[in-house]
C-alpha positions in Angstrom: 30.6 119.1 84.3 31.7 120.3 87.3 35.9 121.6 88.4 38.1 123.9 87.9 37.0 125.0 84.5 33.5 125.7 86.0 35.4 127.6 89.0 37.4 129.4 87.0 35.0 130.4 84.0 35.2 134.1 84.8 38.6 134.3 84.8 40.8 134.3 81.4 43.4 132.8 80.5 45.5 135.9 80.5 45.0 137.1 83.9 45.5 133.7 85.0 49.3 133.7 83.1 49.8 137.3 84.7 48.6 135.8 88.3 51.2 132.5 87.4 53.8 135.0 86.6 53.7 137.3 89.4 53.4 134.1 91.5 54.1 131.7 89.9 52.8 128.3 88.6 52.6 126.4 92.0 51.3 129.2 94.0 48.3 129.8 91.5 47.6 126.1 90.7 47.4 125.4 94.9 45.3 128.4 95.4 43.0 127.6 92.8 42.5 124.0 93.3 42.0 124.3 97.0 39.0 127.4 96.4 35.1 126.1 96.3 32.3 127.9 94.0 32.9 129.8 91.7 36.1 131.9 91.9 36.4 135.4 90.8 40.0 137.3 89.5 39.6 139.4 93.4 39.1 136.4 95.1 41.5 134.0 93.2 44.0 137.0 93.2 43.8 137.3 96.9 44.1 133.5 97.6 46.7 133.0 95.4 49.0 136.0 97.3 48.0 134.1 100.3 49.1 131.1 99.3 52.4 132.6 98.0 53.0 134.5 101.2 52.4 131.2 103.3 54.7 129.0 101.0 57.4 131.8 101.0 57.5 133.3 104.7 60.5 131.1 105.3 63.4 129.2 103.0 63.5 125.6 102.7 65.6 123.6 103.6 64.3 121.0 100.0 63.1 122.6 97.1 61.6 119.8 94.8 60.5 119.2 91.2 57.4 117.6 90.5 57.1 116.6 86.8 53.5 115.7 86.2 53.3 114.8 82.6 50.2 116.2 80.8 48.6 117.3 84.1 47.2 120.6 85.6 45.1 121.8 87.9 41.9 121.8 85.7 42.4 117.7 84.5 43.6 116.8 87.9 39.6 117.5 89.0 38.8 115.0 86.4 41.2 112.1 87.2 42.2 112.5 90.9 45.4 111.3 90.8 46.6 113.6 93.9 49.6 115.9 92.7 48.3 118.6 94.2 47.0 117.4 97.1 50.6 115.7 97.9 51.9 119.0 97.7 49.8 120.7 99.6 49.9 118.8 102.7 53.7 117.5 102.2 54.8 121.8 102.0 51.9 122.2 105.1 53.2 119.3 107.5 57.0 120.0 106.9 56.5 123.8 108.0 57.9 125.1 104.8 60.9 122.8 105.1 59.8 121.2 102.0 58.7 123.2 98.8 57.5 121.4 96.1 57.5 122.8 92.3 54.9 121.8 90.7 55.5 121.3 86.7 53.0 119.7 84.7 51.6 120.6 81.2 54.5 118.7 79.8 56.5 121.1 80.2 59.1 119.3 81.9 58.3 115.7 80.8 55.5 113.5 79.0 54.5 110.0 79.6 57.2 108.6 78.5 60.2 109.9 79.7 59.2 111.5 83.4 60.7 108.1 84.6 63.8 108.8 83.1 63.8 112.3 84.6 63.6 111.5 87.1 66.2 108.7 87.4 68.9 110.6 85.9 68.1 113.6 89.0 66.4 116.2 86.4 63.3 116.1 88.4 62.7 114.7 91.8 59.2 113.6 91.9 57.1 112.3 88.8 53.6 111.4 88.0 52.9 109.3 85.5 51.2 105.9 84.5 53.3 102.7 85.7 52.1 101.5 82.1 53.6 104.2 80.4 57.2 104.4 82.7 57.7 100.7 82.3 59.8 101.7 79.5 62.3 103.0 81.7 61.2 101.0 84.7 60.5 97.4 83.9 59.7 95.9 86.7 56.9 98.5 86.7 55.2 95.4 84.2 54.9 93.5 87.4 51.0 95.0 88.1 50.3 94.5 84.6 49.5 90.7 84.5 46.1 90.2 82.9 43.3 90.2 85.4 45.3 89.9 88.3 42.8 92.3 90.3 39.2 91.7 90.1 38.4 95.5 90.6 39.4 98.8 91.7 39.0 97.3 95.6 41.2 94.9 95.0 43.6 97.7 93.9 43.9 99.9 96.5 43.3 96.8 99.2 46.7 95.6 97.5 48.3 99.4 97.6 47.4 99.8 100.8 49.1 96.1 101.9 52.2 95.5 103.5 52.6 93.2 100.8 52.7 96.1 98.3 55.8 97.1 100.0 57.8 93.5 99.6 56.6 92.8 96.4 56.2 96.2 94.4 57.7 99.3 96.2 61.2 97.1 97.4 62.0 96.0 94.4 61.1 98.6 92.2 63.3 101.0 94.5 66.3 98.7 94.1 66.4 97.9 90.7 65.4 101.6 89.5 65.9 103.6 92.0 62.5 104.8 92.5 60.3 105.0 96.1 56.4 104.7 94.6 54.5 106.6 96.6 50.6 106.8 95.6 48.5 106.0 92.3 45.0 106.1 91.4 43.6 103.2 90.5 41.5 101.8 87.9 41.2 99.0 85.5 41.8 99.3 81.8 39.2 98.7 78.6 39.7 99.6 74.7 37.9 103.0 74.1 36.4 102.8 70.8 36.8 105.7 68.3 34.1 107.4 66.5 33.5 104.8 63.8 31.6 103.3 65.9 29.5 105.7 67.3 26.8 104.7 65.0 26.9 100.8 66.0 25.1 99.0 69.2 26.6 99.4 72.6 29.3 96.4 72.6 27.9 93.7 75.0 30.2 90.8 73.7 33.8 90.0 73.7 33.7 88.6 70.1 32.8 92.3 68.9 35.9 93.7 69.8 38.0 90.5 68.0 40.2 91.6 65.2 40.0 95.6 66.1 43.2 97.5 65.9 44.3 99.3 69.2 46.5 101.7 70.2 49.2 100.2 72.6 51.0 102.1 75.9 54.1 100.9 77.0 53.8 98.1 79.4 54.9 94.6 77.8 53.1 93.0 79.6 49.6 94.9 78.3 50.7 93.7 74.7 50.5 90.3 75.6 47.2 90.3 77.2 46.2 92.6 74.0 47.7 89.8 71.5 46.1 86.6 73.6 42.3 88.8 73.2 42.9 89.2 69.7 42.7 93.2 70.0 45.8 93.5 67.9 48.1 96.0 69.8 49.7 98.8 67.6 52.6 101.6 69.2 51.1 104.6 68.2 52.4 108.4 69.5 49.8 109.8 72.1 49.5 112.8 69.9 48.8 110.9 66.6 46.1 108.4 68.7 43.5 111.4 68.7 43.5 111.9 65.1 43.9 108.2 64.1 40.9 107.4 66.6 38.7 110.2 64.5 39.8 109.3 61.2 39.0 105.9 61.9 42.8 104.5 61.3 42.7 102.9 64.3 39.5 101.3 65.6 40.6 102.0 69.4 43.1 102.7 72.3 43.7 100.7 75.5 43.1 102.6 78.2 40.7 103.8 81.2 37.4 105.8 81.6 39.3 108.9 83.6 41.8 109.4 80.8 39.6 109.5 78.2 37.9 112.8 80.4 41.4 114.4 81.7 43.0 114.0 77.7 40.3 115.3 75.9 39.9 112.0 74.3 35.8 112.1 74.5 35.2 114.0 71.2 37.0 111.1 69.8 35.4 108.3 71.5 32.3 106.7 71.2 32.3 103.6 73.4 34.1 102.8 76.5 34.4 99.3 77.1 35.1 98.5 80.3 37.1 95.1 79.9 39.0 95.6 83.1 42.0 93.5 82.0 44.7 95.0 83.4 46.0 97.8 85.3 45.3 101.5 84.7 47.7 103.3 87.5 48.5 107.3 87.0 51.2 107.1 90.1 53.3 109.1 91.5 57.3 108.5 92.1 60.0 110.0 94.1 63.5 109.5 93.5 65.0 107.4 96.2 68.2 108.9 96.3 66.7 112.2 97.2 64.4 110.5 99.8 67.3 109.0 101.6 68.8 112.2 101.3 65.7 113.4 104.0 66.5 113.5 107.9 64.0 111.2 109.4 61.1 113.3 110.2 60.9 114.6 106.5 61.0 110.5 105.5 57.8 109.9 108.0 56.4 113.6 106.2 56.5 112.3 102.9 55.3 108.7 103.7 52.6 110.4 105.7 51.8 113.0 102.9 51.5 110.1 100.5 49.4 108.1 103.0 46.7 110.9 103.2 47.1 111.5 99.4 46.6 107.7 99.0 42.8 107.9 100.5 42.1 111.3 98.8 42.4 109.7 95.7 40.5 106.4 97.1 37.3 108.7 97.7 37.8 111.3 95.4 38.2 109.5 92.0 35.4 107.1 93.3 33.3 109.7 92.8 34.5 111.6 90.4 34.5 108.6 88.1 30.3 109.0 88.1 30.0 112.3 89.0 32.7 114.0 86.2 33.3 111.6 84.1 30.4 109.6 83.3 31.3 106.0 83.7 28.0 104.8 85.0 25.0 103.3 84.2 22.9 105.3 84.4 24.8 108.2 83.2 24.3 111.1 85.2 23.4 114.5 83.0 25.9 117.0 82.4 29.2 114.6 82.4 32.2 114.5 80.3 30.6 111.4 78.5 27.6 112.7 78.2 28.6 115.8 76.7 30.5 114.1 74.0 27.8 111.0 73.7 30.5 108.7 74.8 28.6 105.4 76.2 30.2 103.3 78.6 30.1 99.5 77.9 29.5 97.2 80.8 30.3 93.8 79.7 28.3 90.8 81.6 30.6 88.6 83.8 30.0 85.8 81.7 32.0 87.8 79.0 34.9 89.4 81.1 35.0 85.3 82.7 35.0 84.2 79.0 38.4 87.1 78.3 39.9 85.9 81.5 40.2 82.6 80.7 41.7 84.2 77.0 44.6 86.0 78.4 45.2 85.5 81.7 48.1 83.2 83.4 45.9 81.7 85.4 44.3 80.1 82.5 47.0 80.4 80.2 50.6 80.6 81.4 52.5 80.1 78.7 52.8 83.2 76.9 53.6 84.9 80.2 56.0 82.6 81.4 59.2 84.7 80.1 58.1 87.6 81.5 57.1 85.9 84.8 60.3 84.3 85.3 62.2 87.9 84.8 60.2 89.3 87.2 59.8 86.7 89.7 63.9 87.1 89.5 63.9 90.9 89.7 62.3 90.4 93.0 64.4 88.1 94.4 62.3 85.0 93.9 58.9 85.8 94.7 56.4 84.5 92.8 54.7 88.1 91.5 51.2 87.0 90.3 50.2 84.2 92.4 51.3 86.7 95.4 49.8 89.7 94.0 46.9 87.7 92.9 46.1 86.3 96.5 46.1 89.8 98.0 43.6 91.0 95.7 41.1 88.4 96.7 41.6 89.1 99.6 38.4 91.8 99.2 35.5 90.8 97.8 35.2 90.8 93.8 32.2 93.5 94.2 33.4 95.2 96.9 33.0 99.2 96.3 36.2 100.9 96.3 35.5 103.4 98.8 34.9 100.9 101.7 38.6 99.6 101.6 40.6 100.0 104.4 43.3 102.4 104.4 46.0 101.1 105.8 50.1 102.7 106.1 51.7 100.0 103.8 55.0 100.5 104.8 54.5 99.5 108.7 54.1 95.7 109.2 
């Protein structure tokens, strides 16, 4: 397994605290993430004053506060989800205008309630999934409509639309306040605990029927979860661990890349790859401090988050193989093949046969409350047959990496 751990095996944990305290936690996790090979206390020690120096040779004008949930800067070289990259390039193209804080760790907030941080001015900047801050965000549910996107293309293809800005990024700013700026992107599967590490690979849908799964907060999952018979259960993050290796819950709903960053593999056994709805670890700013910016720190931080936007593109892409594992064949010396966890593939004829389960295209009932309250929310637009219609806009099995980047919010 290759990242930051491997980079920094030489170093301990101490004399990475003293180097955090003498620099502090930004400095050290910039310096370190942005160093290739492997890094030695000199050289880390060095960069890191560097880094401090550059960051500090003049005041800013913005100091914000970046609460990034249960990330840091060795998980964020499993599941690219950008933080630091954003950072770096928003504090590098401003000229030290703009100093961001980076907090992650959960120190400042989890999951759950970074949303809420950062709507009630705590915190400036969040990362989180959408699943998880639809809590506090509902209309957050609206990219969580049961196969709505065919694959990770379709994803970013629909990210990277001026479509994304009408249908998601408007409305979600009015309604809560919040400018979305980025996400990684994949597509979510129930990630079997260790009771069935002894059974066959899962190849069929009707394997999975009757299982008990750990739920995240998007409503919208639930149903899809309910309709496939996967029985969705609101479990605490911290008890899902132990209840996936005690075998009180069967699985958890979730993606490949989490399973990696949350040191979920020991616990795992199979990763199904259902793709049946949304896995999105985004990233947030508050848009009362955005419209707080002059102009040219607004086009900084729309261009920061453009460039972050492909990092993550090509970067989790191929970290997705290369760190994590989710591939078949497996490549040697990945998370998942460390921890024996086997990715499950289903055939299309199976993830056709799930589609026609759960999703509104098939069966619109169930969703139809939920549709109506968010097709309202955004002032009438129909949000899956629009979202839906940019996604197939790609082709189904187009790779990920060959989507066009495109800045969303310019027409």
């Amino acid at each position: 397994m290759t990242g930051l751990n491997e980079k920094l095996r030489g170093i301990s944990r101490r004399d990475l605290f003293k180097l955090s305290g003498k620099f502090g936690l930004s400095s050290t996790l910039l310096a370190a993430s942005s160093m290739a090979g492997v890094v030695t206390l000199p050289r880390l020690a060095q960069a890191v004053e560097s880094t401090y120096e550059k960051r500090f040779s003049k005041e800013p004008k913005y100091t914000l506060k970046y609460g990034a949930s249960g990330f840091n800067a060795r998980n964020l070289m499993i599941e690219r989800a950008g933080c630091l990259e954003f950072a770096r390039d928003l504090e590098s193209r401003t000229d030290g205008l703009v100093r961001v804080e980076f907090i992650g760790d959960n120190q400042i907030c989890g999951q759950l309630n970074c949303v809420e941080k950062t709507q009630l001015g705590i915190i400036d900047i969040y990362a989180a999934s959408t699943q998880n801050s639809a809590g506090g965000a509902p209309y957050l549910n609206v990219l969580d409509y049961a196969y709505m996107f065919p694959g990770r293309a379709s994803q970013y293809h629909f990210l990277y639309s001026p479509g994304s800005q009408r249908i998601l990024r408007d409305p979600l700013e009015k309604r809560h306040g919040l400018k979305f700026l980025f996400s990684h992107c994949e597509l979510r599967g129930i990630q079997l605990g260790l009771k069935y590490q002894d059974k066959p690979t899962v190849t069929k849908l009707e394997e999975l029927f009757g299982t008990k799964n750990r739920v995240t907060g998007t409503q919208l999952g639930r149903i899809a979860m309910q309709l496939l018979n996967l029985n969705p259960v609101p479990i605490a993050w911290e008890e899902t661990l132990d209840g996936l290796k005690q075998g009180l819950i069967d699985g958890a709903e979730t993606w490949a890349s989490a399973v990696a960053y949350a040191n979920m593999s020991p616990v795992v056994s199979q990763s199904v790859d259902l793709k049946f709805f949304c896995g999105t670890e985004h990233t947030s700013m508050s848009s009362k401090v955005f419209d707080s910016f002059e102009p040219d720190v607004q086009d900084a931080v729309m261009e920061s988050s453009y460039l972050t936007q492909v990092q993550i593109q090509a970067a989790n892409e191929a970290a997705l193989v290369k760190t994590v594992g989710f591939s078949d064949p497996q490549l040697p010396g990945t998370i998942f093949d460390e921890y024996n966890v086997r990715p499950a593939f289903l055939p299309d004829e199976q993830i056709k046969m799930a589609e026609e389960m759960c999703s509104p295209e098939y069966n619109p009932e169930p969703w139809a409350q939920w549709r109506e309250r968010l097709n309202n929310w955004a002032g009438g637009i129909d949000t899956y047959a629009e979202i839906s219609a940019i996604a197939r806009e790609v082709p189904a099995d187009m790779k990920p990496e060959n989507v066009e980047p495109r800045r969303w919010w310019k027409s």
